[in-house]
C-alpha positions as CSV (number, residue, x, y, z in Angstrom):
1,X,31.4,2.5,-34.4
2,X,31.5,1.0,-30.7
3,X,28.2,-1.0,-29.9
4,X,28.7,-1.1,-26.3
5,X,28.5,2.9,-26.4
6,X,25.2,4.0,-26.8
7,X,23.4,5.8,-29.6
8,X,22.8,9.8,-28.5
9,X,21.5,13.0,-30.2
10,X,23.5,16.1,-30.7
11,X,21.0,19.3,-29.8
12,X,23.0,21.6,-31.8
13,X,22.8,19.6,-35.9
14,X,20.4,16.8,-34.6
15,X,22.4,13.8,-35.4
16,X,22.2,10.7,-33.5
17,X,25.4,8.5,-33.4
18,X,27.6,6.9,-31.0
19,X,30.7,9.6,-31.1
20,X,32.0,11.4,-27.8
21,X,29.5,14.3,-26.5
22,X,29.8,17.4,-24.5
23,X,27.4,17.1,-21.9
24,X,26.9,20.5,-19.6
25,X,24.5,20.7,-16.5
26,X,23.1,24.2,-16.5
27,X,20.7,25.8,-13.9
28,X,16.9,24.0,-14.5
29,X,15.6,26.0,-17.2
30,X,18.8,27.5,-18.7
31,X,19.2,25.2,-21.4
32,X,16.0,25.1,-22.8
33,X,15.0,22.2,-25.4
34,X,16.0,21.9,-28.8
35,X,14.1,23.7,-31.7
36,X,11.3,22.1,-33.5
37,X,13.6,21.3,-36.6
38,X,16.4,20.0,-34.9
39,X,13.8,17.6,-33.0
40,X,12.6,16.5,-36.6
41,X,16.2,15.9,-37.3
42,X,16.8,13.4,-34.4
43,X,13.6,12.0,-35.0
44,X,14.3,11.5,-38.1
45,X,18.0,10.1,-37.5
46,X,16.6,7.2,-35.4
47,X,17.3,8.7,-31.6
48,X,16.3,6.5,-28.8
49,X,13.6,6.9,-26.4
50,X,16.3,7.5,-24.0
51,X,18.8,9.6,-25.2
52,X,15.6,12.1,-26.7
53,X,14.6,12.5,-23.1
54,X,18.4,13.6,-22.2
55,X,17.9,15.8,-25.2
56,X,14.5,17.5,-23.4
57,X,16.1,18.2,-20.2
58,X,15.9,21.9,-19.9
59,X,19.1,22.1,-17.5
60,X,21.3,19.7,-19.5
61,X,23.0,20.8,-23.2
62,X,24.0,17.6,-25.0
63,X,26.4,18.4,-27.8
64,X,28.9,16.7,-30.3
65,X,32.4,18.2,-28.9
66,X,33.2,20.0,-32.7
67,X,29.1,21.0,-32.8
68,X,29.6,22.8,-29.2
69,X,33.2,23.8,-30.1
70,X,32.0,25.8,-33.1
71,X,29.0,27.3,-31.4
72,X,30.7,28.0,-28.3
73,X,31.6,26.0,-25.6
74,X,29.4,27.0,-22.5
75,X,32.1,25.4,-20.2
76,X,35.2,26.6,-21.2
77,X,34.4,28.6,-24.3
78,X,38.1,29.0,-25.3
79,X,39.6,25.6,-24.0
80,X,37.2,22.5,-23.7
81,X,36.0,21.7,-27.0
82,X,37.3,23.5,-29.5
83,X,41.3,22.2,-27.7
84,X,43.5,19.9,-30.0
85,X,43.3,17.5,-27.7
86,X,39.7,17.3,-28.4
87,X,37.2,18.4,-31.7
88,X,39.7,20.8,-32.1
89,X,41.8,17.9,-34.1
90,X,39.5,17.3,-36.6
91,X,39.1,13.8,-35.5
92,X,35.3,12.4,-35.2
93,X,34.2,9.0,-34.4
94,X,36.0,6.3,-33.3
95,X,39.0,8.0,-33.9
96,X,38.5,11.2,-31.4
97,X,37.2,8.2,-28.9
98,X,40.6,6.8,-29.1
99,X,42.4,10.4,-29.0
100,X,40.0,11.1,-25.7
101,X,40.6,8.3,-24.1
102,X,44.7,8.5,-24.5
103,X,44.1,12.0,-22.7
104,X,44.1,13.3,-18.8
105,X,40.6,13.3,-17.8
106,X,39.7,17.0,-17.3
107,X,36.5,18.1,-15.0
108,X,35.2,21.6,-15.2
109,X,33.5,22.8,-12.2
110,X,33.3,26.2,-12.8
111,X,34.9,28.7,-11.0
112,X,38.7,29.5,-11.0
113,X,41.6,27.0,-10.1
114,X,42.9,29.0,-7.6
C-alpha cells in the first residue's frame, strides 16, 4: 500500500487500511457513530487517533467504496459506489487507487443536474 496515504477506518466492517473511501457529509446528527462492535473492530485493527475521531463525527459517514456500495450508497445509491468505474470492478487497494485516479473526478452535490 501507499505510505503517503493515510491509514482510515471503514464504519460499515471496521477495517482500518489505506484504500480509497467514500466520505459523505450528512446533516449533524444524521450519521450517527459506529456500533460498539464495529468500534472494537477498528480498535482492534490499529485506527489512528485521527482517523477514529473522523469515524465519531455524527454528520460524516466514512466508508470503503465496495462496503458503502453493498450497503447502499447514501449519495447516489444506484451510481457512485457500486459503478464499474469504482468498487463496482472488484478492484481494492492499490489497484482501485490506480483505476480512480485514471477516472473524471465526479462531485455529488445533491440535487438534480438540470
Amino acid at each position: 500500500m501507499d505510505s503517503d496515504r493515510p491509514l482510515r477506518g471503514c464504519e460499515l466492517c471496521g477495517g482500518v487500511d489505506t484504500d480509497p473511501r467514500h466520505v459523505v457529509a450528512t446533516p449533524k446528527g444524521d450519521a450517527g457513530v459506529p456500533e460498539g462492535v464495529i468500534l472494537k473492530r477498528l480498535i482492534a485493527n490499529g485506527i489512528p487517533d485521527e482517523a477514529l475521531t473522523e469515524i465519531m463525527q455524527d454528520d460524516t459517514q466514512v466508508r470503503h467504496l465496495d462496503c458503502c456500495a453493498a450497503a447502499g450508497c447514501p449519495a447516489e445509491p444506484e451510481a457512485q459506489c457500486g459503478a464499474p468505474e469504482r468498487a463496482g470492478s472488484g478492484k481494492t487497494g492499490d489497484e482501485l487507487l490506480a483505476l480512480l485516479e485514471s477516472q473524471p473526478m465526479r462531485v455529488y452535490a445533491g440535487g438534480s443536474d438540470d
